[in-house]
Each structure stands twice: as structure tokens, then as C-alpha cells.
C-alpha positions in Angstrom: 0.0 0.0 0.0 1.4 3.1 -1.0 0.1 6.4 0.9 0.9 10.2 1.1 2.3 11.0 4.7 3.5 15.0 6.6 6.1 15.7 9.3 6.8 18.5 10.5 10.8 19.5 10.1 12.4 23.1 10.8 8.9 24.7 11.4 7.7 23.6 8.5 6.4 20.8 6.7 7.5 17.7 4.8 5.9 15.7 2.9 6.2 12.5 0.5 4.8 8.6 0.3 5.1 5.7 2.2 5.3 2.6 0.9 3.8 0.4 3.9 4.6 -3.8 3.9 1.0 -6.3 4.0 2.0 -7.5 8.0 0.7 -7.1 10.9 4.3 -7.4 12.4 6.1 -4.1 13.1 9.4 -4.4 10.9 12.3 -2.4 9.0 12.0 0.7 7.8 14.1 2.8 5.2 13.9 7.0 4.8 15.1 7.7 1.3 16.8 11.0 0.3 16.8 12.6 -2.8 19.9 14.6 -4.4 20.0 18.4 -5.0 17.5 19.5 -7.2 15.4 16.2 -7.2 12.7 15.2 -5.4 11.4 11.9 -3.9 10.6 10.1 -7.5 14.2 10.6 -8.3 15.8 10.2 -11.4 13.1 9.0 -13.2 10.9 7.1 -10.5 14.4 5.3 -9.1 12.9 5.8 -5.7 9.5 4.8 -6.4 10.8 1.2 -7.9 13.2 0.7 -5.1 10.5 1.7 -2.7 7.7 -1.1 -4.2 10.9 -4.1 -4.9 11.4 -3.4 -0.8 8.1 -2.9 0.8 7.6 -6.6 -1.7 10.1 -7.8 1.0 8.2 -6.2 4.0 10.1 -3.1 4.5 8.6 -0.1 5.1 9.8 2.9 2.8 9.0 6.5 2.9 10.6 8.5 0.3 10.2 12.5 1.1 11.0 15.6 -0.4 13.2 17.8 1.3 12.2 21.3 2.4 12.0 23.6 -1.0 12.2 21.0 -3.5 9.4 18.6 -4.9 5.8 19.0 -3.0 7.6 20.0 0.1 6.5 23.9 1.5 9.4 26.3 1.0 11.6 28.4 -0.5 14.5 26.0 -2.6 17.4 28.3 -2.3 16.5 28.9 1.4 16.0 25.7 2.7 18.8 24.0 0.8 21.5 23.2 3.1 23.4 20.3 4.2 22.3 20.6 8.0 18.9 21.6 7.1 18.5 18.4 5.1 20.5 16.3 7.2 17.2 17.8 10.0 14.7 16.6 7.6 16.2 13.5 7.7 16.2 12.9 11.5 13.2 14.3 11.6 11.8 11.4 9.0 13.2 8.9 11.8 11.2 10.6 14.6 8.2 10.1 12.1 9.1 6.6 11.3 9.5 5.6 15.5 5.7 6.3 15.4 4.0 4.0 12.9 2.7 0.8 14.0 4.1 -1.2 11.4 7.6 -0.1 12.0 10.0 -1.8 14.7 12.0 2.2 15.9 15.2 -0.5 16.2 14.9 -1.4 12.8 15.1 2.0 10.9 17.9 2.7 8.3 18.3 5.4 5.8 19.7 5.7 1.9 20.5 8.7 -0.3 22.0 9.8 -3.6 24.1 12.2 -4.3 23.7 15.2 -2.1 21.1 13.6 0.0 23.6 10.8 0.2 25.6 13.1 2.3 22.8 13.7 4.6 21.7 10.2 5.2 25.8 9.4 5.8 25.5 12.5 8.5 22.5 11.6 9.3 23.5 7.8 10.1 25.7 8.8 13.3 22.2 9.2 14.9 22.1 6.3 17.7 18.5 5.7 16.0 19.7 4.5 12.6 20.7 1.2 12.6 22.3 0.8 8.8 23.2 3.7 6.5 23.6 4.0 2.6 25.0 6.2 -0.1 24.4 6.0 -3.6 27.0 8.6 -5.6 27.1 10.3 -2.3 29.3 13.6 -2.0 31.9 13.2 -0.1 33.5 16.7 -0.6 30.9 19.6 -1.2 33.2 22.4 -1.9 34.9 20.7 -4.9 32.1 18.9 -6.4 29.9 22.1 -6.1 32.6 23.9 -7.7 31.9 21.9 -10.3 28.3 22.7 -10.5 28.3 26.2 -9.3 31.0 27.4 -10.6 34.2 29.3 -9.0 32.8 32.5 -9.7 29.6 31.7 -8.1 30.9 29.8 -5.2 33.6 32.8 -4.4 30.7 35.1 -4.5 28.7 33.3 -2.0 31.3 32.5 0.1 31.5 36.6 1.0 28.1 35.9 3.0 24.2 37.3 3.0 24.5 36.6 -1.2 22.0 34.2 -3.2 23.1 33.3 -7.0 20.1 31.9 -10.1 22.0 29.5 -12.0 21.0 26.3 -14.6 23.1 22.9 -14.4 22.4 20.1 -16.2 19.2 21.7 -17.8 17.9 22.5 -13.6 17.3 26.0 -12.6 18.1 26.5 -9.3 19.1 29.1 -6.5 21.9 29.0 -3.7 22.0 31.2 -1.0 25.7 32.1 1.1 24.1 29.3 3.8 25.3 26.4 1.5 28.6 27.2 0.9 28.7 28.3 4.6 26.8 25.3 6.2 29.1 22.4 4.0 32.4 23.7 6.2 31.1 22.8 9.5 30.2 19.3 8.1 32.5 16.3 7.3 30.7 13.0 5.5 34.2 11.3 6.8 33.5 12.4 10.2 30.2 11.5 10.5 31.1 7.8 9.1 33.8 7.0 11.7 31.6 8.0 14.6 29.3 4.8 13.4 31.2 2.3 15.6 30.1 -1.2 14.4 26.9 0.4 11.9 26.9 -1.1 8.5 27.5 0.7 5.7 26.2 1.0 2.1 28.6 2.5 -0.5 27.8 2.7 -4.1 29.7 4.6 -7.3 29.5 4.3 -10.6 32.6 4.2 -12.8 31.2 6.6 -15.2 29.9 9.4 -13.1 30.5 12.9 -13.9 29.5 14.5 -11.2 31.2 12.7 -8.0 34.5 12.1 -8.4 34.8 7.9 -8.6 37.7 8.1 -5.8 35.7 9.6 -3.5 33.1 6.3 -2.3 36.2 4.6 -2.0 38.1 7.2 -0.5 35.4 7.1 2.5 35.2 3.6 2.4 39.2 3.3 3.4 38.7 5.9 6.2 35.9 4.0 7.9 36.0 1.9 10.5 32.9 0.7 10.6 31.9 -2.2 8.5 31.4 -0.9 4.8 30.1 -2.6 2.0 31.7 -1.1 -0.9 30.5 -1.4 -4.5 32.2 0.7 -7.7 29.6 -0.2 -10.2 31.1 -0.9 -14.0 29.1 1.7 -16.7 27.2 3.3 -14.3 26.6 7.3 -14.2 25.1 9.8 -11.9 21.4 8.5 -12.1 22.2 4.5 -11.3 19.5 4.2 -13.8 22.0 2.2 -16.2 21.4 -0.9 -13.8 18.6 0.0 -11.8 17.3 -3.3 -11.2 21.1 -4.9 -9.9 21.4 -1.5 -8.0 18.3 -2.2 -6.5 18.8 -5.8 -5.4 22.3 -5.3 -4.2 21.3 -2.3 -1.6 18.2 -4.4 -0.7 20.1 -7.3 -0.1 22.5 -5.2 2.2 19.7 -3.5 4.0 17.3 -6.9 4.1 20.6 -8.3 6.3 21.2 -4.8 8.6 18.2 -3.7 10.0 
């Protein structure tokens, strides 16, 4: 059964679609996060077939847009931050803890790309039992560089600026807050406070937006068990192989939580 559910997150208020297991049993759960500019159907309704192949295997998915992007209430270039998502997140898990079909000790959470980096953050959170990253950025600064620009990083980096710009055919807006908030946070960090907390690491080989070194790169520096996967022809979207994607971070989620 598939349902539209609301949280409330940073006075605001989230919302997106569970996808809820046939048992009476309380059992797993799994937040998904979107990347930057995307929304909970991601990349061409990624989430939504990942969502239906795991709630087929009785866990219970809720895939939610972040504050200013997809049906979410907000302003995008104000609420686009990597604390303020990594907030939306936890606040998913405070959601989750109160749904009768989900066991609180059985709650994990995935992401792509930017959102990636907010589950990862998000996963030092006592509450989260496994965590997952699919493309996830590992270094904001350099890989929004990329998609920014210099120019237009530099210029919000001199504080209280916003920039308009278009990257891959999405419009968008920034505000000095992102390039401010991604300093005080560290994916690597995050990862090595996990202690013994599995974790998922996907990249694909061809990706042009996240450097391939970087999954593996974090993968080296933690110390917490890691499941590491660089996936041959595969790009940004994990379309490519959707359906192997899919069964691989099921499989490692179907044995964590």
C-alpha cells in the first residue's frame, strides 16, 4: 500500500509517500533522500521502484522531499542546506519511530548524491541502525565547484548573497548558507563515529558529477563495517542498472536492519 504522509521538520512541513509492507508485524523501515535538485521520485521514479521491490520484502519505505524541493513547503534556495537536510532527515526517523508497522530498532536510511551526504551524516544518529550512499558527496566544496562554478561559489562565500543558475538543464538558486553550512560538516566524520553500523557505498565508474575516488576514499577511512560497491558503466542516475542496484542495496539493507 502506498500512501501520502506529513512531518513537521524546521517549522515547516515535509511531505512524500510511504510505501507500507502487507504485516501485521512491526518491521524495517528505510527513509530515502533525494539529491540536489530532485525530489522523492528521483531520477526518473528510481525511488518509487526501489520503494515497491522493498516494501515486496516487507520493509517499510518512505521517500520524502526535502524542504523547497518537490511538494515540500518552502523556498529551494533557502531551505537547501546540508544541515537543514541532514534535520529533515532525523526528523523522517522521529516520524518513522511512530508507525505501528515499523520496529524504531529497525530504521535505516539511503541517499543519492547530495542527499547521500545527509543520510551518511544523518547515520551517526544512535536511532539509525544501517546507512547507505548512492554517488554520495563526499566533498561539497569541490564537487559544487563543479556545478556552481568558482565565480559563483567565491561570491557566496562573502556571505548574505544568493546566485540563479542552470546545471544540467535544472534551474536552481543558492544562498551564502550552502557554501557556509558544508564547512562545518565532514561526511568522513560522521562515518567513523558509526562504531560497528553497517554501511552501504555505491559509485558508478562513469559518473560525472562525483568524483569515482571519493566512495572509496570514504570507504578506506571507515572503521565501521562498509560494503563497498564501484559499479562498471554506471553514471550519476544509477539508472544504467537499476534493477542490480536495487537488489544489491536491498540485499544489504534486508541483512542490517
Amino acid at each position: 500500500m502506498m500512501k501520502q504522509v506529513s512531518y513537521p521538520s524546521r517549522g515547516k512541513t515535509i511531505y512524500g509517500f510511504a510505501h507500507v509492507p502487507e504485516t501485521t508485524a512491526p518491521g524495517p523501515a528505510l527513509i530515502l533522500s533525494h539529491g540536489f535538485t530532485g525530489s522523492g521520485y528521483e531520477s526518473s521514479r528510481l525511488f518509487v521502484h526501489l520503494a515497491e521491490a522493498a516494501c515486496r520484502q516487507g520493509i517499510y519505505v518512505m521517500r520524502i522531499d526535502f524542504l523547497g524541493s518537490g511538494n515540500s513547503d518552502a523556498d529551494f534556495a533557502e531551505n537547501t542546506y546540508l544541515s537543514g537536510w541532514v534535520a529533515d532527515v532525523l526528523a523522517g526517523v522521529d516520524f518513522l519511530a511512530t508507525q505501528p508497522e515499523v520496529d524504531p530498532a529497525r530504521i535505516g536510511a539511503l541517499g543519492i548524491s547530495f542527499g547521500a551526504a545527509a543520510s551518511l551524516i544523518a547515520g551517526r544518529d544512535p536511532r539509525i541502525k544501517a546507512a547507505g550512499g548512492w554517488a554520495s558527496v563526499i566533498h561539497p566544496e569541490p564537487t559544487f565547484r563543479g556545478i556552481f562554478t568558482d565565480e559563483k561559489w567565491d561570491y557566496l562565500a562573502q556571505g548574505n548573497k544568493r546566485i540563479e543558475h542552470v546545471y544540467a538543464g535544472a534551474r536552481f538558486g543558492a544562498t551564502s548558507k550552502f557554501v557556509e553550512d558544508v564547512k562545518n560538516l565532514s561526511v568522513t566524520e560522521a562515518v567513523q563515529q558509526y562504531g560497528d553500523k553497517p554501511l552501504l557505498l555505491m559509485q558508478g565508474d562513469l559518473d560525472p558529477v562525483i568524483d569515482i575516488t571519493h566512495s572509496a576514499e570514504l570507504a578506506a577511512a571507515a572503521t565501521c563495517p562498509v560494503e563497498y560497491h564501484l559499479v562498471k558503466g554506471e553514471d550519476h542516475s544509477f539508472l544504467v542498472h537499476m534493477e542490480d542496484n536495487i537488489a544489491t542495496t536491498l540485499d544489504f539493507f534486508r541483512h542490517s536492519l
